[in-house]
VEXFIMAR-159777 format. One record per residue (C-alpha): residue in three letters; x, y, z. Coordinates in steps of 0.25 Angstrom, whole numbers, padded with zeros to 4 digits, always signed. Layout:
<pts>
ALAXYZ/...
</pts>
This chain:
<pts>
UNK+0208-0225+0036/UNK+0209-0222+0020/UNK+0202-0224+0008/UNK+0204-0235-0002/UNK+0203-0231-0016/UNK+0201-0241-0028/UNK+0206-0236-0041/UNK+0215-0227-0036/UNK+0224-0227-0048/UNK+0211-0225-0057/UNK+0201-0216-0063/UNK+0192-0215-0050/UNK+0199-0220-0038/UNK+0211-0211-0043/UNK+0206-0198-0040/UNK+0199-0202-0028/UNK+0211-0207-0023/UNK+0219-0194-0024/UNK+0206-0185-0019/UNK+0207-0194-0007/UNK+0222-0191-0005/UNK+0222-0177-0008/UNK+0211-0177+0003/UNK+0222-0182+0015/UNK+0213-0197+0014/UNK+0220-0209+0017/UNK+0217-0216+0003/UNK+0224-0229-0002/UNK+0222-0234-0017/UNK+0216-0247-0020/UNK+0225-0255-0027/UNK+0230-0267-0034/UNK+0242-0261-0039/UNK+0247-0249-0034/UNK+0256-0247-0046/UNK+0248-0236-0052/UNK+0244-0229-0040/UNK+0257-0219-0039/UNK+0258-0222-0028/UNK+0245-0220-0021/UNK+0244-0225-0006/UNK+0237-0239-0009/UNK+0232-0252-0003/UNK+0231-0264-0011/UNK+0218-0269-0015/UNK+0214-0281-0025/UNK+0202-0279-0029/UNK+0200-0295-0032/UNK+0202-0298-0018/UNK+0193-0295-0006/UNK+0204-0295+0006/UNK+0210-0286+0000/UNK+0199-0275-0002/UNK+0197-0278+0012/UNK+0209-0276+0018/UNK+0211-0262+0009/UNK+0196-0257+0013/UNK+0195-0261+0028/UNK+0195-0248+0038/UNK+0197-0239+0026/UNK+0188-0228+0026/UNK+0184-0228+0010/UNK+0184-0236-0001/UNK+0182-0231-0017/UNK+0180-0243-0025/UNK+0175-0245-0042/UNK+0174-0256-0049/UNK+0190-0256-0060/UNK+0185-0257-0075/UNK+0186-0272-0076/UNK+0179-0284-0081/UNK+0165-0285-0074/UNK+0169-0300-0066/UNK+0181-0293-0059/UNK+0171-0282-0056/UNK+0162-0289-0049/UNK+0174-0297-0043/UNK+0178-0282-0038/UNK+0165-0278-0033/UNK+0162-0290-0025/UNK+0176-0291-0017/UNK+0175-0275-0015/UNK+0161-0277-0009/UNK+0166-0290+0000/UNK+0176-0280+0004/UNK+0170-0268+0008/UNK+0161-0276+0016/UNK+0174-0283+0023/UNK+0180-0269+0025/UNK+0168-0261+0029/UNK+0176-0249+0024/UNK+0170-0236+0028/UNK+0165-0230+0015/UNK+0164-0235+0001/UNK+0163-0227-0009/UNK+0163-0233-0025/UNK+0162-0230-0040/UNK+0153-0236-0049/UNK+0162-0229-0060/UNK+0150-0224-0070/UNK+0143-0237-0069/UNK+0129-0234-0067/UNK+0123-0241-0054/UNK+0112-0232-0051/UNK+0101-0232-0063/UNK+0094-0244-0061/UNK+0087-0247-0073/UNK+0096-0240-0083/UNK+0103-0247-0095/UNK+0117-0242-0088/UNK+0113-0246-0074/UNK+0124-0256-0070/UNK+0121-0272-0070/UNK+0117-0277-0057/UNK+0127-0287-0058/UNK+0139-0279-0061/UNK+0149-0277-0053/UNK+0147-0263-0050/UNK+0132-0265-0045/UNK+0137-0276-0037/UNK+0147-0267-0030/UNK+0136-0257-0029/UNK+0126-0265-0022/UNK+0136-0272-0012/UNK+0142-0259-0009/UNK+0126-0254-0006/UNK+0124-0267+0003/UNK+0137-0265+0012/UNK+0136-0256+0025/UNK+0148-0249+0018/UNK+0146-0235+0017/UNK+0147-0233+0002/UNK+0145-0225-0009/UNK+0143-0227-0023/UNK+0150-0216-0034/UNK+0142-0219-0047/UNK+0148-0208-0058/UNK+0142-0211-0073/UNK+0152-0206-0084/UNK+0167-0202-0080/UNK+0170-0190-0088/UNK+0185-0196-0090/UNK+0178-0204-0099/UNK+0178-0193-0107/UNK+0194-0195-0106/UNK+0197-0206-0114/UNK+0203-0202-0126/UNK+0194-0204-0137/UNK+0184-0195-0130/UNK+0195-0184-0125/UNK+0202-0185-0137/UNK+0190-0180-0146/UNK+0186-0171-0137/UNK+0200-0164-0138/UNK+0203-0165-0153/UNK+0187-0163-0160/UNK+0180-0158-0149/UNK+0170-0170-0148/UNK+0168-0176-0135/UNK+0163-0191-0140/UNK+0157-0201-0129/UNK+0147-0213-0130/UNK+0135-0206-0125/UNK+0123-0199-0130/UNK+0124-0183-0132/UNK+0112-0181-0123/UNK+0115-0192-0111/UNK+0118-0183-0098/UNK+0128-0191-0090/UNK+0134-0191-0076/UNK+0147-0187-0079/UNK+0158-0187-0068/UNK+0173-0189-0068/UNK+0184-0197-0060/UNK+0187-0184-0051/UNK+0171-0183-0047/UNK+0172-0199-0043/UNK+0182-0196-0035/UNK+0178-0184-0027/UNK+0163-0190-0024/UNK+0171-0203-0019/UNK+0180-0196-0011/UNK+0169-0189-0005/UNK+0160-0202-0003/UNK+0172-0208+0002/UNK+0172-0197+0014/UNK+0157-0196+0015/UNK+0150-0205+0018/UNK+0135-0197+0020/UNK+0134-0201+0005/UNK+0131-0216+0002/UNK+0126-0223-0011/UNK+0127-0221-0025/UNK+0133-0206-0029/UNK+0130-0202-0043/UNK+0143-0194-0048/UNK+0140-0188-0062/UNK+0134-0173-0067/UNK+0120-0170-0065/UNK+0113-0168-0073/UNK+0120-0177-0084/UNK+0131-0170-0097/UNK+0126-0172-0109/UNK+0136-0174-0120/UNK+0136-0158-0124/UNK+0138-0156-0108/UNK+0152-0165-0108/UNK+0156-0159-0120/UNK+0155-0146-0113/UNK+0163-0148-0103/UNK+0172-0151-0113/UNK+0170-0139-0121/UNK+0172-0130-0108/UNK+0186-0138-0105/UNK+0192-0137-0120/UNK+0185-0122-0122/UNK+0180-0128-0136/UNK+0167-0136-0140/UNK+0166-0150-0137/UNK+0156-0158-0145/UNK+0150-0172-0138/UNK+0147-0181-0146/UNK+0142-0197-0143/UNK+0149-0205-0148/UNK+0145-0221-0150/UNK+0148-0230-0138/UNK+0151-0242-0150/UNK+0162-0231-0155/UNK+0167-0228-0141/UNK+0170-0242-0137/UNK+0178-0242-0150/UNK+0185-0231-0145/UNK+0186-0236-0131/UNK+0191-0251-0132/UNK+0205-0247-0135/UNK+0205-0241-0122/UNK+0197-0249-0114/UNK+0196-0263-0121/UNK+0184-0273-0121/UNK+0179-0263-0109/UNK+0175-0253-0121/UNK+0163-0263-0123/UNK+0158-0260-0109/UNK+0159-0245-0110/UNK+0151-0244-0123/UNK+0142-0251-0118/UNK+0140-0243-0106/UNK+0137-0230-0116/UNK+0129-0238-0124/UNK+0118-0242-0112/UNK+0120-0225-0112/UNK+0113-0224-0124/UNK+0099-0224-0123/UNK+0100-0216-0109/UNK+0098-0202-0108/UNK+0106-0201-0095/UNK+0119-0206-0088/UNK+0117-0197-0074/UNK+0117-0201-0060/UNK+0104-0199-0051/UNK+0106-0184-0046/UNK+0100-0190-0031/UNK+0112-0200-0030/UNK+0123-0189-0036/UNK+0134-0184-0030/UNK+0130-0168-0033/UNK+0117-0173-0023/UNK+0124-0182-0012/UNK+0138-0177-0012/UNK+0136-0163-0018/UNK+0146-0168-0028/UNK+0147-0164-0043/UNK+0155-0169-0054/UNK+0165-0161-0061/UNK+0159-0155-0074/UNK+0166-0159-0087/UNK+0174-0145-0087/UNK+0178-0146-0075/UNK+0183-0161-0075/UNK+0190-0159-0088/UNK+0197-0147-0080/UNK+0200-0155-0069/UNK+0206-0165-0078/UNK+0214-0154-0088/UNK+0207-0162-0099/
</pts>
């Protein structure tokens, strides 16, 4: 009996991985290549090909699962052999990150495309038998990392970002993923979509406080253009740049990026997200 991990070499399957571990669980990385796993206990997976999901998930007690960045066919190619294998497997639980994209606000401009690859995954997972739940964060703080955001933040005391100054976001990091998965992995009362993210929403003055409160100086927000992040961003990410400006520029005219409070993680599971102080603690930002 073990836990199956996808992305356990990465941002969000990494620290679930090692809470797991430190835990005494039985856990194995997911993995096409175990190269970068450092030696992590592993069983190989491709990702293209069913029998072997099949062969990884059967009699395992849980499986963590999120679509990689990659171009949407391979994704929808990805979310269709995962679902043909789950119901192959019957694994016990299923528990699964929609990595900030946003499946449950019907109606909004940032509400994921039915025909995506992560709505697809969504509803198949909601029409198996599988007991399953559904992690659904909106922004990752560790965005906040990359280095043209850090970087500003540390040299002229502005924390830029493509958003609005008044948008309230469900902010939530990589360590709160990973310690309501490992809890939904191990319980499985709570099924369904679990909105991860701080109620109620940060404001752009809120997440430069926390900042503020970590470097003992004022940190300024200030929003920044999406046009003007991608331009920053496409060195780094490449023609996926487009994608992500995109996103932030459907957050426009919002006033709000935050989960449902009756589907949250502080209702179902008791669960809160670090605050920003205590995430750039954590981290030793």
């Amino acid at each position: 009996m073990s836990f199956i991990i996808h992305g356990a070499n990465g941002a969000q399957g990494g620290p679930l991985f090692d809470l797991l571990l430190s835990e005494g669980e039985s856990v194995f990385a997911a993995a096409r290549n175990p190269t970068n796993l450092k030696g992590k206990p592993f069983i190989a997976v491709n990702n293209s090909a069913v029998n072997s999901l099949v062969s990884a998930y059967k009699d395992s007690d849980g499986v963590f699962f999120h679509l990689p960045q990659a171009p949407e066919p391979l994704r929808l190619e990805y979310a269709r052999n995962f679902l043909e294998a789950i119901n192959v497997a019957k694994p016990r639980r299923v528990v699964i990150s929609t990595s900030g994209t946003v499946i449950d606000q019907p109606g909004s401009a940032i509400q994921v495309p039915a025909e995506s690859a992560m709505e697809i995954l969504v509803r198949g997972i909601d029409s198996t038998n599988i007991s399953h739940a559904i992690v659904a964060p909106r922004l990752y703080l560790e965005n906040l990392l990359l280095p043209m955001v850090v970087g500003r933040v540390k040299q002229a005391g502005i924390l830029s970002y493509p958003i609005r100054s008044d948008l309230l976001v469900s902010w939530s990091s990589h360590l709160d993923v990973a310690q309501v998965a490992q809890r939904l992995l191990t319980d499985h009362t709570v099924t369904g979509i679990v909105g991860l993210g701080h109620l109620p929403g940060l404001n752009g003055a809120g997440l430069a406080d926390g900042f503020s409160e970590r470097f003992n100086r004022t940190i300024r927000f200030e929003a920044q253009s999406p046009e003007d992040f991608r331009t920053l961003l496409e060195p780094v990410l490449g023609p996926a740049a487009f994608n992500v400006a995109a996103f932030y520029q459907a957050l426009l005219p919002l006033d709000k990026n935050v989960i449902a409070e009756e589907t949250s993680a502080q209702k179902l599971l008791g669960m809160a997200p670090r605050s920003v102080t205590e995430w750039l603690n954590e981290i030793s930002i």
